[in-house]
Gaussian input, Z-matrix of N, CA and C with variables (Angstrom, degrees):
# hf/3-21g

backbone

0 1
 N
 C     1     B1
 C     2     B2     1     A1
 N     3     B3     2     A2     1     D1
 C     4     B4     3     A3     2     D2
 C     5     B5     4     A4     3     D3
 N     6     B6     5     A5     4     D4
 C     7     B7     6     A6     5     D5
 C     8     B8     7     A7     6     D6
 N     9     B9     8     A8     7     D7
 C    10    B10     9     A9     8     D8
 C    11    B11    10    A10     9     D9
 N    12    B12    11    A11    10    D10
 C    13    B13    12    A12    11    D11
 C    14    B14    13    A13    12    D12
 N    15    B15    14    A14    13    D13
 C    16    B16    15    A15    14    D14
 C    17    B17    16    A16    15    D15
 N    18    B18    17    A17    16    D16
 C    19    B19    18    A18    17    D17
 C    20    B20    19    A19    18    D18
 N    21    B21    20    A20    19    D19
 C    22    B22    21    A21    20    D20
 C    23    B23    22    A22    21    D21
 N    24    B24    23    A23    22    D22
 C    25    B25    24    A24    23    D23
 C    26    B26    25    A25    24    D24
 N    27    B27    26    A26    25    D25
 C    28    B28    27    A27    26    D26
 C    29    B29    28    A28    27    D27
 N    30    B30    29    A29    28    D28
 C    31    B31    30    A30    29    D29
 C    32    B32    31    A31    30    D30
 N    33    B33    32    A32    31    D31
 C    34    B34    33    A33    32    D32
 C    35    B35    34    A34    33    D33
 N    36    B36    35    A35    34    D34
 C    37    B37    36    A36    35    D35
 C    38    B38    37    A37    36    D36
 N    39    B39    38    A38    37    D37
 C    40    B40    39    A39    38    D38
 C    41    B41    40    A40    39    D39
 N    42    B42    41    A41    40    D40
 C    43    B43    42    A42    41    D41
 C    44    B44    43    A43    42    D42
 N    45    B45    44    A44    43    D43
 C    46    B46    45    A45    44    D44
 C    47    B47    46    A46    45    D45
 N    48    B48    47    A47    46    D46
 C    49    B49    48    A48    47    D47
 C    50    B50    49    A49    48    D48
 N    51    B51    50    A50    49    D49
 C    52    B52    51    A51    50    D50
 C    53    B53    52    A52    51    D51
 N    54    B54    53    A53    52    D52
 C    55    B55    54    A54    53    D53
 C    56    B56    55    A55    54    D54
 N    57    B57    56    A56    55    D55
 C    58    B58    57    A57    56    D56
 C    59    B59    58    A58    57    D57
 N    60    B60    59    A59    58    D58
 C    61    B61    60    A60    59    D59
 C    62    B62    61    A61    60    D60
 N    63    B63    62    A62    61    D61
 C    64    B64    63    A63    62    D62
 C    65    B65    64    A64    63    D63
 N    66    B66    65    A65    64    D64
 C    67    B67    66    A66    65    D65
 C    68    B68    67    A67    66    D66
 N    69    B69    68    A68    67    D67
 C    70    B70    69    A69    68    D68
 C    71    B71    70    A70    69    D69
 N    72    B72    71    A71    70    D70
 C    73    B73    72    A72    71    D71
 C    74    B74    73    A73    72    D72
 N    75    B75    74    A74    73    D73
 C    76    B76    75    A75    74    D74
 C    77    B77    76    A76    75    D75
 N    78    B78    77    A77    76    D76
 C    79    B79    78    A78    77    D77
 C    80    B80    79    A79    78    D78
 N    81    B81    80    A80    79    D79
 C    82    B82    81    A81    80    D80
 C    83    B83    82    A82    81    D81
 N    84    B84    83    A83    82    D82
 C    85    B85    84    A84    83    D83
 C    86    B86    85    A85    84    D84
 N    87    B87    86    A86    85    D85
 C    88    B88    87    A87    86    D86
 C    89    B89    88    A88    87    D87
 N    90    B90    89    A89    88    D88
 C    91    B91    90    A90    89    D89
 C    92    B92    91    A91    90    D90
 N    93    B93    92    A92    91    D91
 C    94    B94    93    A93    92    D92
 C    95    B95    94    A94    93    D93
 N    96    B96    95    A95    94    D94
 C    97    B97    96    A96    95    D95
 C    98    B98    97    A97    96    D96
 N    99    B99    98    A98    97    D97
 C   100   B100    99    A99    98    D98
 C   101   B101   100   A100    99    D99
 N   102   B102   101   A101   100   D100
 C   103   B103   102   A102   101   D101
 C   104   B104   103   A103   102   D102
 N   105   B105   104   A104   103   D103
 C   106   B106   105   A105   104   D104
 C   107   B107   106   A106   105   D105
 N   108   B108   107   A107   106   D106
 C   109   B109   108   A108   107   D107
 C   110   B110   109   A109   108   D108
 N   111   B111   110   A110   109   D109
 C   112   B112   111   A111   110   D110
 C   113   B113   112   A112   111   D111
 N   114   B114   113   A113   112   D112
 C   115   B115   114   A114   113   D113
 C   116   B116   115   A115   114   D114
 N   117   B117   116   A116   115   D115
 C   118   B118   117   A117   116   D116
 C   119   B119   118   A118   117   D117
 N   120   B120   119   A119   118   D118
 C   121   B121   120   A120   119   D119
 C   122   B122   121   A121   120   D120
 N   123   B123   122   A122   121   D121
 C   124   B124   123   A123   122   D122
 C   125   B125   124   A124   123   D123
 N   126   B126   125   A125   124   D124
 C   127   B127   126   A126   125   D125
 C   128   B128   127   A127   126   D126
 N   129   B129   128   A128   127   D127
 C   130   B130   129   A129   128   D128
 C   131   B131   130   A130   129   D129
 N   132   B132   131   A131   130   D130
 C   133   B133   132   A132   131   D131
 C   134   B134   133   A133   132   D132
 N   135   B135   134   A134   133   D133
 C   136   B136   135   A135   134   D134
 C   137   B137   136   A136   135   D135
 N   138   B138   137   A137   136   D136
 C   139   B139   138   A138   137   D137
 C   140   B140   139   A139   138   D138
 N   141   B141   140   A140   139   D139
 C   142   B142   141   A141   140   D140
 C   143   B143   142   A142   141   D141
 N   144   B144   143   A143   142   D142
 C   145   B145   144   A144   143   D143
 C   146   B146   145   A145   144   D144
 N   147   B147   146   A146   145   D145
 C   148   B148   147   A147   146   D146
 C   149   B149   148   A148   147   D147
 N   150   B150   149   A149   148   D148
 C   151   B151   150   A150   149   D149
 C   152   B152   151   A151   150   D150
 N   153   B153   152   A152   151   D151
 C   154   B154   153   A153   152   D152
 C   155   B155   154   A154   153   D153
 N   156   B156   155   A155   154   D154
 C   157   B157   156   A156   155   D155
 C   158   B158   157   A157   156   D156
 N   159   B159   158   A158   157   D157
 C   160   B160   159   A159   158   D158
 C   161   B161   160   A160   159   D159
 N   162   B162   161   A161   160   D160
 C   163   B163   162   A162   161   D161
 C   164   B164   163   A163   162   D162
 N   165   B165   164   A164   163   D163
 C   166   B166   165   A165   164   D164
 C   167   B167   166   A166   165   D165
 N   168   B168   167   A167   166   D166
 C   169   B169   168   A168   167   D167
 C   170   B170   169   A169   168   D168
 N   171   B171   170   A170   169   D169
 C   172   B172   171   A171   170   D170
 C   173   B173   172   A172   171   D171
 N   174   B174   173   A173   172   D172
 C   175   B175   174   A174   173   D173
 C   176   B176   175   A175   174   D174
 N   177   B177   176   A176   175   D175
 C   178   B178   177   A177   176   D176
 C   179   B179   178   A178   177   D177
 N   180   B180   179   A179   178   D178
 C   181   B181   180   A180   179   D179
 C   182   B182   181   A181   180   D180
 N   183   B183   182   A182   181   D181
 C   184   B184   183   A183   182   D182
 C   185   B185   184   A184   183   D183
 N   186   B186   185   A185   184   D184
 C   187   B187   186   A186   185   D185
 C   188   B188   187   A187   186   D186
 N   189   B189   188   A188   187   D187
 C   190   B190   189   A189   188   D188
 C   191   B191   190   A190   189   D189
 N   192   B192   191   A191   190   D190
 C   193   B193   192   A192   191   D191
 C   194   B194   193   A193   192   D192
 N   195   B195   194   A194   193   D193
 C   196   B196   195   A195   194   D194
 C   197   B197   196   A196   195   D195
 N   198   B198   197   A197   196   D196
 C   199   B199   198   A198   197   D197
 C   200   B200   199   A199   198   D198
 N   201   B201   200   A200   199   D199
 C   202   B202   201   A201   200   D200
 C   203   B203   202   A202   201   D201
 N   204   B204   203   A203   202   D202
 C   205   B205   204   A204   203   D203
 C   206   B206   205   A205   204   D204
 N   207   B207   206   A206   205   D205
 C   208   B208   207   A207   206   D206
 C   209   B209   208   A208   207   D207
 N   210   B210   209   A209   208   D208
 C   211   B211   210   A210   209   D209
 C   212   B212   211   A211   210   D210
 N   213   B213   212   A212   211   D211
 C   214   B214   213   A213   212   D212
 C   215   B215   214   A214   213   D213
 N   216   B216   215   A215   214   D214
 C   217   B217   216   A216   215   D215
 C   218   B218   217   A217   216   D216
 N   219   B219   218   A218   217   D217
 C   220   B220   219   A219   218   D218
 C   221   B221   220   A220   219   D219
 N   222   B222   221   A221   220   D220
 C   223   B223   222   A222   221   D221
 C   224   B224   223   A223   222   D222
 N   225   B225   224   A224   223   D223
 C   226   B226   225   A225   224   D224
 C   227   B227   226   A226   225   D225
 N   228   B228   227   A227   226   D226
 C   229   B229   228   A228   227   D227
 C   230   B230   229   A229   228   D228
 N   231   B231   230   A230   229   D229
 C   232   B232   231   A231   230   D230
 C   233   B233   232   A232   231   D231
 N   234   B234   233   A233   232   D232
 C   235   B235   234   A234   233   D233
 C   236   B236   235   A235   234   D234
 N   237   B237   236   A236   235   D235
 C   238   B238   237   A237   236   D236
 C   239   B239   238   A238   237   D237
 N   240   B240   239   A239   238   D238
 C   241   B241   240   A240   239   D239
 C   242   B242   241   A241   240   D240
 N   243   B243   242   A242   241   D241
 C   244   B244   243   A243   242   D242
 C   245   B245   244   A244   243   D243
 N   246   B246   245   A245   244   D244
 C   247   B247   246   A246   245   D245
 C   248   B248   247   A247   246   D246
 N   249   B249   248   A248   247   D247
 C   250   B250   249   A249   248   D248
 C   251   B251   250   A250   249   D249

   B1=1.4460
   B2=1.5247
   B3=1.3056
   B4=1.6823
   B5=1.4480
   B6=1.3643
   B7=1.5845
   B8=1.7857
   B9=1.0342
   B10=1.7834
   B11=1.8568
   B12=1.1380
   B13=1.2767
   B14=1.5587
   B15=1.3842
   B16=1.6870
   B17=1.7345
   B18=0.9014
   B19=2.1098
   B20=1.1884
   B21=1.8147
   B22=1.1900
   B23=1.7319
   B24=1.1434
   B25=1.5523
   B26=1.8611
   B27=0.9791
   B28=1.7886
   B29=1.8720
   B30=1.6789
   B31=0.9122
   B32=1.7858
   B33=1.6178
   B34=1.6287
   B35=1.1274
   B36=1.3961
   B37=1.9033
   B38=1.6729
   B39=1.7320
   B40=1.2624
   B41=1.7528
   B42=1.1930
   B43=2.0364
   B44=0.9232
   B45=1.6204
   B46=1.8028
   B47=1.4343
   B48=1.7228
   B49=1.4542
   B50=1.6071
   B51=1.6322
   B52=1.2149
   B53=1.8676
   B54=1.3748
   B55=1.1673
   B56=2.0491
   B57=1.3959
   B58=1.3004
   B59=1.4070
   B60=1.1338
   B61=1.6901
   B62=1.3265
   B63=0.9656
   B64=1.6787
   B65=1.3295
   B66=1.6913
   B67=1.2162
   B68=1.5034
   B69=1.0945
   B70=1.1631
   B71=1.5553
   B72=1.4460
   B73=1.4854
   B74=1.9947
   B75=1.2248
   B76=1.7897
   B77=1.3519
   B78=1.2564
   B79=1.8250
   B80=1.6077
   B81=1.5494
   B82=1.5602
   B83=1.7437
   B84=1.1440
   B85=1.5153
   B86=1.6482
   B87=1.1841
   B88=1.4806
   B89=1.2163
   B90=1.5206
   B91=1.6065
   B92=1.8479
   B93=1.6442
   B94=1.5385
   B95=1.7610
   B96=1.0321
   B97=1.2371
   B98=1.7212
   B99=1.4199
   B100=1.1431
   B101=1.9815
   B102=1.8064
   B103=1.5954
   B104=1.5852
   B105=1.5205
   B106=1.4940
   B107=2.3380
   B108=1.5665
   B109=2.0688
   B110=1.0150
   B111=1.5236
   B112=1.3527
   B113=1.6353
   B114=0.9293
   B115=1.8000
   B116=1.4427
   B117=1.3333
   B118=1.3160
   B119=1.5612
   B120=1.3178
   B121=1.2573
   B122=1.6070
   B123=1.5960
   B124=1.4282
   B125=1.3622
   B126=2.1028
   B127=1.4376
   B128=1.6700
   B129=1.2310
   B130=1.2153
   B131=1.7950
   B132=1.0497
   B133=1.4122
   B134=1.5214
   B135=1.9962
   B136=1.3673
   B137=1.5106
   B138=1.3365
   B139=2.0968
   B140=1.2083
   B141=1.4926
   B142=1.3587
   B143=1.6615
   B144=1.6380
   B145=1.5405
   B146=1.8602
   B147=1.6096
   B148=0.8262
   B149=1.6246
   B150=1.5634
   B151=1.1793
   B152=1.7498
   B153=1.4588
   B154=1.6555
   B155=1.3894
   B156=1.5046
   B157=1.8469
   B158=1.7279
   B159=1.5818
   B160=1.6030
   B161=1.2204
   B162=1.7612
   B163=1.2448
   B164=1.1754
   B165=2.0286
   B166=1.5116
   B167=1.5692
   B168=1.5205
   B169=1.4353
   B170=1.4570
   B171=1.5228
   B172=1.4660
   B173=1.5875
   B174=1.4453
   B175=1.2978
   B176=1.9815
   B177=1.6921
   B178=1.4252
   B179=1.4568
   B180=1.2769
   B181=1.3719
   B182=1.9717
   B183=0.9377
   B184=1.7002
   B185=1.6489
   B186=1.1124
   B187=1.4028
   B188=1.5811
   B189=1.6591
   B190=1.4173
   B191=1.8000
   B192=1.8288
   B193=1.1956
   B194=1.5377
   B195=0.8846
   B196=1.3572
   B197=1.8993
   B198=0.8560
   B199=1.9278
   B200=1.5872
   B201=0.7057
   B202=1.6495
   B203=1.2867
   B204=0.9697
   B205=1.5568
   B206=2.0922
   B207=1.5286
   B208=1.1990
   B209=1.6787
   B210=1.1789
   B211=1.8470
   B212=1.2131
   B213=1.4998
   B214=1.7662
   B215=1.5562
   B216=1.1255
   B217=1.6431
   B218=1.4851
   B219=1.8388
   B220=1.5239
   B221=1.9922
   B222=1.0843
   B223=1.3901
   B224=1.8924
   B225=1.3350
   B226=1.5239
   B227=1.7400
   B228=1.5712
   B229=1.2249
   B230=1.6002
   B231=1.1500
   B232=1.0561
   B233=2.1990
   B234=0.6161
   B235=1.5001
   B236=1.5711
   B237=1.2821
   B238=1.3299
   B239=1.7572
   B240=1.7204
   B241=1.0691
   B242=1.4531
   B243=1.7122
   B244=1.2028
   B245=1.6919
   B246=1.5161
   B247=1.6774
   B248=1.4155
   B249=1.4745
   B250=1.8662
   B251=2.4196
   A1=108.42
   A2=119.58
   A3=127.29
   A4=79.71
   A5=105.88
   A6=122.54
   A7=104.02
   A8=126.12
   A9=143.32
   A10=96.48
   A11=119.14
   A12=125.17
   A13=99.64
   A14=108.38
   A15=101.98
   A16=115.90
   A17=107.87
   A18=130.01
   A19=82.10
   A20=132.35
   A21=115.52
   A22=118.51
   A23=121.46
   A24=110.76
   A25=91.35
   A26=88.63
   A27=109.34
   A28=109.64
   A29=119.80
   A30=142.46
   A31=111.40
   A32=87.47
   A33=96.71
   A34=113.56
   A35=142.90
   A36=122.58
   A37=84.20
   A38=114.02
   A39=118.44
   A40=121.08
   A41=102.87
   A42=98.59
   A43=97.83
   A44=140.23
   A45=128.44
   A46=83.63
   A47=91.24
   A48=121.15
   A49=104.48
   A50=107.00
   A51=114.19
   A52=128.75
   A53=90.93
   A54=79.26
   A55=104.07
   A56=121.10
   A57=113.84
   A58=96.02
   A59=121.65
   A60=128.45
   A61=125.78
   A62=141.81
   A63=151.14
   A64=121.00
   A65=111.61
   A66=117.49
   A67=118.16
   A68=133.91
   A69=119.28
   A70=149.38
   A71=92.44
   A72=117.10
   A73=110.96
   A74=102.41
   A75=117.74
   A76=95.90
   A77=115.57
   A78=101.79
   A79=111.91
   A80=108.74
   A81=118.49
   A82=100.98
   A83=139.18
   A84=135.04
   A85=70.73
   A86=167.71
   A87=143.21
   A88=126.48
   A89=115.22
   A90=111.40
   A91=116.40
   A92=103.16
   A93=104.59
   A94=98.35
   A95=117.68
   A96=135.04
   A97=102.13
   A98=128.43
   A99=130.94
   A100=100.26
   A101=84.87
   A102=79.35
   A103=133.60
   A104=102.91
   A105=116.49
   A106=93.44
   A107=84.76
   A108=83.54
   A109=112.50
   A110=121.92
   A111=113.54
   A112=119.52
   A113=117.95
   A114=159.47
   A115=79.58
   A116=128.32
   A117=135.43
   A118=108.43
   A119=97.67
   A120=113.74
   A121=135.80
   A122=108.13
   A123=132.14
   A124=138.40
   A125=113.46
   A126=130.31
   A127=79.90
   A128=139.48
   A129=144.42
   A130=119.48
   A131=114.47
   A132=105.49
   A133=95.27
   A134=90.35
   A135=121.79
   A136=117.86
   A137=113.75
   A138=110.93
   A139=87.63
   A140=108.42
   A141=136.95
   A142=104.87
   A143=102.49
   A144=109.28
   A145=80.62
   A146=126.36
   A147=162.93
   A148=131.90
   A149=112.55
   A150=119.41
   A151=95.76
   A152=98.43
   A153=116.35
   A154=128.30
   A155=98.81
   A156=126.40
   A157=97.05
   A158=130.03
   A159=132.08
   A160=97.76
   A161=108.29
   A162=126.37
   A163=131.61
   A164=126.25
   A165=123.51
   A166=102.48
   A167=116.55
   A168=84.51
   A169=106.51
   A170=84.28
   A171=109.28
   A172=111.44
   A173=108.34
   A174=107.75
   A175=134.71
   A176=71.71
   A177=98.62
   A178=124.25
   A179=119.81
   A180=124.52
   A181=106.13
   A182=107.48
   A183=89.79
   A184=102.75
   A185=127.68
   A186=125.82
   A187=133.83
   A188=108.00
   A189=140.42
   A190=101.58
   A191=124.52
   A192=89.59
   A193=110.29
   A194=148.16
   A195=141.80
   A196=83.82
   A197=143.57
   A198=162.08
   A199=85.15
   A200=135.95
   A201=114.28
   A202=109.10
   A203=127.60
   A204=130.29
   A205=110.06
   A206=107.96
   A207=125.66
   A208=93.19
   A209=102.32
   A210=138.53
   A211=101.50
   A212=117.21
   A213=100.41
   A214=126.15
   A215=122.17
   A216=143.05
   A217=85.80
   A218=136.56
   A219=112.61
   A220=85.97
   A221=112.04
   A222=146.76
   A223=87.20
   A224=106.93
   A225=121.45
   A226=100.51
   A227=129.55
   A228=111.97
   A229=143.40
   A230=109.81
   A231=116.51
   A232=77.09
   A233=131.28
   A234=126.28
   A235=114.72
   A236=105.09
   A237=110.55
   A238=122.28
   A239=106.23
   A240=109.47
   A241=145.07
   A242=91.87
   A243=104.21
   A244=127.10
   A245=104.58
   A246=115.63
   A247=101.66
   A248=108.69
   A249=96.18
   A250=98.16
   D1=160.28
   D2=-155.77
   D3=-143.64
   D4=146.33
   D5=178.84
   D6=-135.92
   D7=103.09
   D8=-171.79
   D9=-85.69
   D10=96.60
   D11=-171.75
   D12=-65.04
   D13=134.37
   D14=161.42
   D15=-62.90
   D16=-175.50
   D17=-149.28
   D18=-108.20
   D19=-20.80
   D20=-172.58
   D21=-129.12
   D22=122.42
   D23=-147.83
   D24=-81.41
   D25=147.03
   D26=-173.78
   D27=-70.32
   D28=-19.51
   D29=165.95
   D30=-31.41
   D31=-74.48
   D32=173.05
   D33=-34.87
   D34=-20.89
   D35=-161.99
   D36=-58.26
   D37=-70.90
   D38=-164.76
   D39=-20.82
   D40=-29.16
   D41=177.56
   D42=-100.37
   D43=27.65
   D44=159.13
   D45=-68.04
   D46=169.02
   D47=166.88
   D48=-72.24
   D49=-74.43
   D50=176.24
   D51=-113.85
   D52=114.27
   D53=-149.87
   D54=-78.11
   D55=165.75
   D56=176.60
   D57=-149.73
   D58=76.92
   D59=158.04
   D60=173.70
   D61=-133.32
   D62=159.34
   D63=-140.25
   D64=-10.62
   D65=166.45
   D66=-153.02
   D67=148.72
   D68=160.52
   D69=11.84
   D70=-95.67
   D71=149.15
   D72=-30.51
   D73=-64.30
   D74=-178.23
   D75=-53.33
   D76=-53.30
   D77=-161.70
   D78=-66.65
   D79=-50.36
   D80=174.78
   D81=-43.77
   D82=-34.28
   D83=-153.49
   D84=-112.13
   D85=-93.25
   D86=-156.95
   D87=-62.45
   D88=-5.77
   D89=-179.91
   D90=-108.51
   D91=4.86
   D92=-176.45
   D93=-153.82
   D94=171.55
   D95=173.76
   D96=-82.52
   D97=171.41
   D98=-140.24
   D99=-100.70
   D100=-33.76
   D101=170.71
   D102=-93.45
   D103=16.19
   D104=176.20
   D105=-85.91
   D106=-58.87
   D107=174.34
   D108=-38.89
   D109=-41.13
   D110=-170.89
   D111=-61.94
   D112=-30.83
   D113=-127.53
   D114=-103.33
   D115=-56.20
   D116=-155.92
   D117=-83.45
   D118=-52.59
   D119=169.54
   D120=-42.79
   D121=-39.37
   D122=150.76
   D123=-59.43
   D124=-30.43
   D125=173.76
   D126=-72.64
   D127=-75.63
   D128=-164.86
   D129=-43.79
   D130=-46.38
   D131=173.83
   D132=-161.71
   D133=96.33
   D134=-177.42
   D135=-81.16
   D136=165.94
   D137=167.85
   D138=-57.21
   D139=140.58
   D140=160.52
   D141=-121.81
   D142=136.72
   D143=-161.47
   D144=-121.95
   D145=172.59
   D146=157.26
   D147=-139.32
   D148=99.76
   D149=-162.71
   D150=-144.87
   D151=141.08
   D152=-151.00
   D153=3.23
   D154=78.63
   D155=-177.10
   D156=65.78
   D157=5.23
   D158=173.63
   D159=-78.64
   D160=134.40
   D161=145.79
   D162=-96.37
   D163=104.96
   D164=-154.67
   D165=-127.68
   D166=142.24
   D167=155.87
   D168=-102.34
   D169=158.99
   D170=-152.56
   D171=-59.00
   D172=-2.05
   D173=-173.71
   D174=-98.31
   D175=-13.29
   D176=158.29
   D177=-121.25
   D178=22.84
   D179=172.60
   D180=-93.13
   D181=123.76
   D182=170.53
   D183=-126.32
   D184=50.59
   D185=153.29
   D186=85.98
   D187=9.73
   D188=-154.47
   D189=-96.50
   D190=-2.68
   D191=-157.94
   D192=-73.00
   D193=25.60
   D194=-171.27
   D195=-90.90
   D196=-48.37
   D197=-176.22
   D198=-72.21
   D199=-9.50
   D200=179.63
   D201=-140.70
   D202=12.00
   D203=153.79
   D204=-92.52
   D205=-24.06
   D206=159.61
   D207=-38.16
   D208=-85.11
   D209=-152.16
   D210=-65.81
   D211=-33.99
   D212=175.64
   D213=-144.36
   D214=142.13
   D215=-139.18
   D216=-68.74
   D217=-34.14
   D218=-149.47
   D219=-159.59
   D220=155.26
   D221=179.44
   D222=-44.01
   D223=-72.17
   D224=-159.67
   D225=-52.44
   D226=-53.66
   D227=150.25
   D228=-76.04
   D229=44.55
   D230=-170.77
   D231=-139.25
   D232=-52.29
   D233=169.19
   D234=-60.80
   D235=-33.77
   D236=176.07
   D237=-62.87
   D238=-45.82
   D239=169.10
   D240=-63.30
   D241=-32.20
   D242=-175.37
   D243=-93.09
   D244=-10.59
   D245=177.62
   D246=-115.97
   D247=23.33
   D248=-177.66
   D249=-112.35

């Protein structure tokens, strides 16, 4: 068996204020209703779009790159601008 550590060490609960779980995962599902997790879950690993070799998320892309290949010299600022 292989164990893929989460991005976020489980350590941190201990410096909550208040804590409500035994883990992570537990506290988020005792400290909110199911469609706030979800909510969280989405800022965290959002639609991601790919449009001419651009990587955007899709939520700040509104459909301009033809206007921003104008405005910028390379792909990386043109990703830079638009998901920052």
């Amino acid at each position: 068996m292989k164990i893929y550590k989460s991005i976020v060490d489980e350590r941190i609960l201990h410096d909550f204020s208040k804590i409500q779980g035994r883990s992570l995962m537990n506290h988020v599902a005792n400290s909110y209703d199911i469609e706030t997790a979800i909510s969280f879950a989405s800022l965290f690993c959002p639609e991601i779009i790919e449009v001419d070799d651009c990587i955007f998320i899709s939520e700040f892309y509104n459909g301009n790159i033809m206007e921003l290949r104008k405005l910028y010299k390379n792909t990386k600022d043109i990703e830079m601008f638009v998901n920052s």
